[in-house]
N, C-alpha and C positions, 0 to 999 in steps of 0.2 A: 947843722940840720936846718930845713929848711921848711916854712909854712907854706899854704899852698898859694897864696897868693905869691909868696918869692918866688916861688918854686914859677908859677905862669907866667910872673914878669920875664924871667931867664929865659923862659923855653920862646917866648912870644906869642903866645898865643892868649886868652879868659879862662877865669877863673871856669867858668861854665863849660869851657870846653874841657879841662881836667875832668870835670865832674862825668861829664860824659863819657870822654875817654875809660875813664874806672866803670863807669856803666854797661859798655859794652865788651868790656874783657881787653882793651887794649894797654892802660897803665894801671898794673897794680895798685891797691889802698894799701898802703901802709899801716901799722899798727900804729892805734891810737898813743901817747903819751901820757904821763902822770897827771895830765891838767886835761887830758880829755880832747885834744889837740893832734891832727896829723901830722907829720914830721916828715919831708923827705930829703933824701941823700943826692949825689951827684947822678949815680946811676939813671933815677928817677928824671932826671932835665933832660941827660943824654936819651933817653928813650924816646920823653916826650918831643924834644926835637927833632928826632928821626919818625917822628909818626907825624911832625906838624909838614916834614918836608917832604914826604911820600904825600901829604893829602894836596901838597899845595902844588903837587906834582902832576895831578888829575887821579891820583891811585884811586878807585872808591875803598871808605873806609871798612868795608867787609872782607878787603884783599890783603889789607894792610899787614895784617897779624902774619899772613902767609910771609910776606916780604921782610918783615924783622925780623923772623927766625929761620929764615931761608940760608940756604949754602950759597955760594957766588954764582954757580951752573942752574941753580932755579932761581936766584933771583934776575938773573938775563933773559933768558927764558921766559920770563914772570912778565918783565918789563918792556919785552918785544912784544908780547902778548895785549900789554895794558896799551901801548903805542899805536897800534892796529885798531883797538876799539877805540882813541879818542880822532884817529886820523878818519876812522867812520861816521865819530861823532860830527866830526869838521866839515866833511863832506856836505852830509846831512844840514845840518846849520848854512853852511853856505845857500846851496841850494835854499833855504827857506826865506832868506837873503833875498835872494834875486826875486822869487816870487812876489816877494813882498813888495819887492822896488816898483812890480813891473805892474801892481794892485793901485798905484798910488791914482792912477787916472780911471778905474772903475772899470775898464772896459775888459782887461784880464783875468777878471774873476770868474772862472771855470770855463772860458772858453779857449780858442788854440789860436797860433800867432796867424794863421791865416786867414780867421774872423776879426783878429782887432788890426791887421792891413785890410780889411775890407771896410769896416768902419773911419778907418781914418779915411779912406779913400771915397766915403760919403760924406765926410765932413769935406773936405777939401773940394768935392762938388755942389759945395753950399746946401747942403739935405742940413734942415732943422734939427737941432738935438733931439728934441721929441720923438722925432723917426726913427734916429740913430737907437737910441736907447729902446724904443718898440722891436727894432733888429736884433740888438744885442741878447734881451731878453730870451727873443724867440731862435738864437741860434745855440745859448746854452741848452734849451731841451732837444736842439737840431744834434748838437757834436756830444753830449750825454747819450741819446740811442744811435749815431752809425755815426762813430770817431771814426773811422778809417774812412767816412765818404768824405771827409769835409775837405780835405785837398779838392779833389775833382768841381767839391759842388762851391765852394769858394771863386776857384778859376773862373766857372761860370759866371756865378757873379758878379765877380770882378770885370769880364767882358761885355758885360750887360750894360756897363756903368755907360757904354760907349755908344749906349744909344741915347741920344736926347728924351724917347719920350722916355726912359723909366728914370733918368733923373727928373722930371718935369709929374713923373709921379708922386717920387720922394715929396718934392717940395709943394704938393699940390696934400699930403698926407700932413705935412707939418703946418698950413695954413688950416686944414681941417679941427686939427688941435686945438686951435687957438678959437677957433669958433666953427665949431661943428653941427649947429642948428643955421650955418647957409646951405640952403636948398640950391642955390644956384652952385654955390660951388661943391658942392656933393654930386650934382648932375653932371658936372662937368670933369669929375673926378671917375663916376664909373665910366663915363665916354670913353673915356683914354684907356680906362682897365678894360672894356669890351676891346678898343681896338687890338690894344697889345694881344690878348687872349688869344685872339683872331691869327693875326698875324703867328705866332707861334704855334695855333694849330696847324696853319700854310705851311709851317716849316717843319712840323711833325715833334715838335717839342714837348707838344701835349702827350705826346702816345708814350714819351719815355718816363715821366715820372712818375709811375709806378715800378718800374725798374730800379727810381733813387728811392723812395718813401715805400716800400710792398707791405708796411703795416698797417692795416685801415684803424687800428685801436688807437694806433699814436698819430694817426691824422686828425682823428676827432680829436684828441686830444691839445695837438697844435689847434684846430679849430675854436675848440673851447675856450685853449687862452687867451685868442686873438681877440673873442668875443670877448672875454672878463676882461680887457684892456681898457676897453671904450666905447660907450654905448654906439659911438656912431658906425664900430664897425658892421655891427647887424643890419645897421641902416644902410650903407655904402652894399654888403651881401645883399640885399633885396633888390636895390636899384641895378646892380650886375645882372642878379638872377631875372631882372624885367629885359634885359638885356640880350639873357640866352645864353647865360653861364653861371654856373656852380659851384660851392667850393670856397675856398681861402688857401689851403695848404697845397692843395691837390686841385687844380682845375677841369672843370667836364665841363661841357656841351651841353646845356639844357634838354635832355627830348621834350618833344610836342605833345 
């Protein structure tokens, strides 16, 4: 007969897992002994070993019991069944894998592969990290309300990149950063933002986005957070609006 520590060494598993096991209904307690001592027999190792290799199997231990007193026709069955839930499991796990990999540079956290190729593709046109990071920001709450626009509205962007002056923006925004109390270069920054303005009202650019953006609650809202980014944004909106244009998210025309 066997103590229970002999009894755990044999099976391989703690003493504390016997204990458990008897906890939840899976290895019977044996009756105590004249010394007040549990005793167990061969049967007892052989079980606990069929429960250590079912658990080290992925069985969860609530199915266990089903599987040790099962026939061979439900324990296949059983085991095709358990198979499927950790091939799910695997699945799952992978996939969180990759997310994770793909988190390690900042820029893939909750936004889609078409914003962090638009990002890389401002860094690679020398756009300050500061920009980059002001974009990435503001395109989470962009691909959060209209994920299915951000292919088209991405494209755009990414053809934009091909004009000189909105990279000559970027990098006129990431100098702002670093000292945004120059006046001269603040004035010389909405110049550029009127012109551009301009030119895409010439081209009828302006008339379509309300077509991409038709929520005015979440424009203010883009608005708002542009503004809580950095004081100098509201400054740069004023000198535009002296300009004869409107807006941040959303561009109008100043009326008279």
């Amino acid at each position: 007969m066997l103590t229970i520590g002999r009894l755990a060494s044999y099976a391989g598993v703690t003493i504390r897992a016997v204990r458990h096991y008897h906890q939840i209904g899976l290895l019977p307690e044996p009756e105590r002994d004249a010394s007040g001592y549990r005793t167990y027999d061969a049967a007892a190792v052989v079980r606990l070993i069929r429960i250590r290799t079912l658990a080290e199997a992925g069985v969860p231990l609530s199915r266990v019991r089903e599987l040790l007193d099962a026939d061979p026709a439900t324990f296949a069955a059983a085991t095709n069944e358990i198979d499927q839930q950790l091939r799910t499991q695997i699945r799952a796990l992978q996939e969180h894998r990759r997310r994770i990999a793909r988190l390690r540079d900042g820029d893939t956290l909750a936004v889609p592969a078409e914003v962090v190729d638009y990002l890389d593709r401002l860094r690679a046109a020398g756009v300050p990290l500061v920009a980059v990071e002001g974009e990435r920001d503001g395109w989470i709450l962009m691909a959060a309300r209209w994920p299915d626009a951000i292919p088209t509205l991405m494209a755009d962007k990414v053809a934009q990149l091909d004009n000189p002056q909105v990279v000559q923006f970027y990098r006129l925004i990431g100098r702002i950063a670093e000292n945004w109390q120059d006046e001269e270069l603040l004035h010389e920054t909405a110049d550029l933002m009127a012109e551009m303005f301009a030119q895409a009202e010439a081209a009828g650019e302006l008339a379509m986005q309300k077509e991409v953006t038709p929520d005015p609650a979440f424009v203010r809202l883009m608005d708002s957070f542009a503004d809580a980014a950095h004081p100098v944004v509201r400054r740069l909106r004023r000198l535009v609006a002296d300009r004869g244009w409107t807006g941040w998210t959303v561009i109008e025309k100043r009326r008279p």
